[in-house]
N, C-alpha and C positions, 0 to 999 in steps of 0.2 A: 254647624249643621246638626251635627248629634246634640247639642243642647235642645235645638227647636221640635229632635225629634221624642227626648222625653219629656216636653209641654205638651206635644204633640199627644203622644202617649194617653198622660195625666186629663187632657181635655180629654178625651174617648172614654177612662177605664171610669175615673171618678161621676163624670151625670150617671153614666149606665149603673152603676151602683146606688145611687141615689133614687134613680127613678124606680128602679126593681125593688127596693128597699122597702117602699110607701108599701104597693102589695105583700110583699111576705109578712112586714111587723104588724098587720090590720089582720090576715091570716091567724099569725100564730097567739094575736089578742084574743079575737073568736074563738082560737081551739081551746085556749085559758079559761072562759068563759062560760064552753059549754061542754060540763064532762061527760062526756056520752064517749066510751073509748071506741066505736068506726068512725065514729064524725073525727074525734081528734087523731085518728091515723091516715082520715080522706086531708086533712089540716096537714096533717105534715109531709106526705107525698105532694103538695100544692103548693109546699115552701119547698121543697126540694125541687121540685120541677122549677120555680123560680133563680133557685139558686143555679140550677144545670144551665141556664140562661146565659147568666152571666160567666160560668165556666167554660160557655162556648165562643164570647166574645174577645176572653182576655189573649185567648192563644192566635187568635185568628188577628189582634190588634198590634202583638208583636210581632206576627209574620210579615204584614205588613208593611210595618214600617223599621224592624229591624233587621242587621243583618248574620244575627247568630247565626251558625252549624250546630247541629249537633249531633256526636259521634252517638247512637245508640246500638247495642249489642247484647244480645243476650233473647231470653224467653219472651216476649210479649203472647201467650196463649192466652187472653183474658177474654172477658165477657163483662155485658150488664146484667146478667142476669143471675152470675152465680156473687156472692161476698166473700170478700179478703182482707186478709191482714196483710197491710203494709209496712214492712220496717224498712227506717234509712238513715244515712248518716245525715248528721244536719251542722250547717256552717252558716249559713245566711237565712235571710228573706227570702232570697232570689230561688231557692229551693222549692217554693210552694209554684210559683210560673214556670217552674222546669217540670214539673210534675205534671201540670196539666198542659205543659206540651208534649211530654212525653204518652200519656195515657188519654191524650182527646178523644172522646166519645167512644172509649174501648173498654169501660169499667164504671158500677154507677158512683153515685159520687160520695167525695171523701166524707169522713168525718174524722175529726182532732183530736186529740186531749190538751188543751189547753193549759198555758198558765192561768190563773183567775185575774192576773193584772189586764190581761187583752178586752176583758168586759169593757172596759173604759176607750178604750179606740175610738175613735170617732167614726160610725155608721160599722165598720165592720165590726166591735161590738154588739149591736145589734142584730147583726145578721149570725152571729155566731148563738146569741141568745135565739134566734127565733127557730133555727137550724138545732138546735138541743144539745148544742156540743159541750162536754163537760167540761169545767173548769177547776182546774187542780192548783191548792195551794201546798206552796214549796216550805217544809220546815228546814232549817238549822237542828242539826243535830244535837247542838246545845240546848235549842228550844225543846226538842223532845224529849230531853234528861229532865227539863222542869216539871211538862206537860205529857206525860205518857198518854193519857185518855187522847190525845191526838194520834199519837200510832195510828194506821190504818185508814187513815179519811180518804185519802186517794183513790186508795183498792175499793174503799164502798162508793165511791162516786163513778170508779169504771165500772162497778158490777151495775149501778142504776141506770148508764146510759148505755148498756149491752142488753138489758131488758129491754130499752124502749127500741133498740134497734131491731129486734125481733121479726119476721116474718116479712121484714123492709131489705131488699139487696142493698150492700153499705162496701164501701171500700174504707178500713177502719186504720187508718195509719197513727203508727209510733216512730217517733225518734226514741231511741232507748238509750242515747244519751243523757238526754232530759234539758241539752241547753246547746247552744252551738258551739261548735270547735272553736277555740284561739289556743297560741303555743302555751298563753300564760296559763290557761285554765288546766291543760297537757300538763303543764311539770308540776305543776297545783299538786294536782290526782298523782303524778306518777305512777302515770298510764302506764302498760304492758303495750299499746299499740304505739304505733312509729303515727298514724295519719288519724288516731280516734281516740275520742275520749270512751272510760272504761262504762260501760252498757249497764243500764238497770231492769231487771228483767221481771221485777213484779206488776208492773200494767199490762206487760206483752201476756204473765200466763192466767191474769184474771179474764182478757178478754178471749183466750183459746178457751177458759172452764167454760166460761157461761156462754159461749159460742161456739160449741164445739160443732154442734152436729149442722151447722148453717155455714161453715166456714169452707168455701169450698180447697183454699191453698194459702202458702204465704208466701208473699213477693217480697223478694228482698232488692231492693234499688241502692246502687252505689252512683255517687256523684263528684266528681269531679271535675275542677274551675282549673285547665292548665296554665292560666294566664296568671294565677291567684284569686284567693276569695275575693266576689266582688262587693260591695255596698248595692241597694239596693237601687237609689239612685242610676249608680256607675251605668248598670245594667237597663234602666229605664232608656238611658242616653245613648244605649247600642254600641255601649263599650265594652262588653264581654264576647270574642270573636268566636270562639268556640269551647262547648261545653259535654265532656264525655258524660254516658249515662251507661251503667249496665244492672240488666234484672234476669233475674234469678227466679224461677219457678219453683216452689219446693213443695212438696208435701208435708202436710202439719203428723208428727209420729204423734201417734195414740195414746202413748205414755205420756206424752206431754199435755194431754187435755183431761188428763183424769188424776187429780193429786188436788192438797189444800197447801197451797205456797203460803201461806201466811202460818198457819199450825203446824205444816209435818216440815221439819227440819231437816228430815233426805230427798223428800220430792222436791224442797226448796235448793236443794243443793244440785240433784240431777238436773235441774231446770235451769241453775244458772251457769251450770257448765255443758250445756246447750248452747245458748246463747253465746256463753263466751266461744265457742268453736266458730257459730258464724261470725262473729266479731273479729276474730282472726283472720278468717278465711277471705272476710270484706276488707282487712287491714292490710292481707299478699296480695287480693285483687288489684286493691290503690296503688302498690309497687308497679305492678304489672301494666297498668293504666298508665303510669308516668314513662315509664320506658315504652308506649307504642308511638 
């Protein structure tokens, strides 16, 4: 029964993506086409509106026909009308559908930092290209001993897609992990958290610079699978029974939106021992969560 129900699932999510897909990528060709910047800002509220579409489909398709719970706790004061940074821990796939179950039609809608390998996706690719979402390539730190002129690529492709976001309500989410939890990657790092991999806090303070004064708050989402992390799959097939969520409302400090994290060497360091406090603080929540 749970197999038929993520065929089930897969027929529903995949046409609706397909069919929505035809209008946005004909949209965002036009706006490519024609640079007149209100016509290409009427262009991307018209792909956004498209994409809010199928944001609204997906959660309402595992309500459906799954039977998750889930524990939610904490702050939801959100809105569409004001923009947020989202930070959260990240373990799976499964995390973007918990998200837009958690936040349905209470905030507008996301936008990613991507890997730049996601380009290539079949269809959702495209929809991330026509959506503007940035795509960030990952160096090896031995590649950047070789290539220093690479330094920085990342920071100047969030500072480009914080421009375009401009004047548009955006809920702008990071994993400041930069990759999903497993134990191996934990003793890799030789993490300081017990439930997190250690936080990278240079994308989080390029998007508070250049967003500062649009930013209404930053929500911090903690997630956790008490059954275990699931596969992406697993979770299709209505095999994850319940799933705890808590958010956190925070105020963005002032001090944090006004420094050069890349040049100044102490606001880079006030900044990441920020960070590192909530990364704590979300690492005794995860205790805290396992014992309710």
């Amino acid at each position: 029964m749970n197999f038929l129900r993520g065929v089930l699932t897969q027929l529903i999510i995949i046409p609706t993506t397909v069919i929505l897909i035809v209008p946005m990528m004909i949209t965002a060709l036009i706006k490519v086409l024609v640079p007149v910047r209100p016509f290409r800002r009427f262009c991307t509220r018209i792909v956004i509106g498209i994409a809010e579409i199928w944001a609204w489909v997906v959660p309402r398709t595992f309500r459906a026909l799954h039977h998750t719970r889930y524990e939610i706790s904490g702050d939801l004061d959100v809105d569409c009308q004001h923009s947020y940074m989202l930070i959260c821990n990240h373990q799976t796939w499964v995390d973007i559908p918990v998200l837009l179950e958690v936040f349905d039609g209470r905030m507008p809608f996301y936008r990613f930092f991507l890997k730049k390998e996601l380009i290539w996706l079949p269809l959702l690719g495209m929809a991330f290209w026509a959506l503007e979402y940035p795509f960030m390539k990952r160096y090896s730190r031995a590649y950047l001993e070789k290539h220093p002129e690479k330094r920085g690529e990342d920071l100047k492709a969030t500072k480009i897609a914080c421009d375009r976001m401009r004047g548009l309500p955006a809920t702008i989410i990071n994993y400041p992990e930069g990759t999903r939890f497993t134990r191996a990657k934990h003793e890799k790092q030789g993490s300081p958290h017990r439930n997190l991999l250690r936080p990278r806090a240079g994308g989080i303070s390029f998007v508070l610079t250049s967003m500062n004064d649009q930013l209404d708050s930053l929500i911090d989402v903690t997630i956790r699978y008490p059954d275990g992390i699931p596969g992406f799959w697993h979770f299709l097939a209505n095999g994850v029974s319940r799933i705890q969520v808590h958010v956190r409302k925070l105020p963005i400090p002032v001090e944090m939106t006004q420094g050069d994290y890349q040049n100044d060497p102490e606001f880079r360091e006030r900044f990441q021992e920020w960070v590192n406090r909530l990364w704590e603080e979300k690492d005794q929540l995860l205790e805290e969560m396992k014992k309710s």
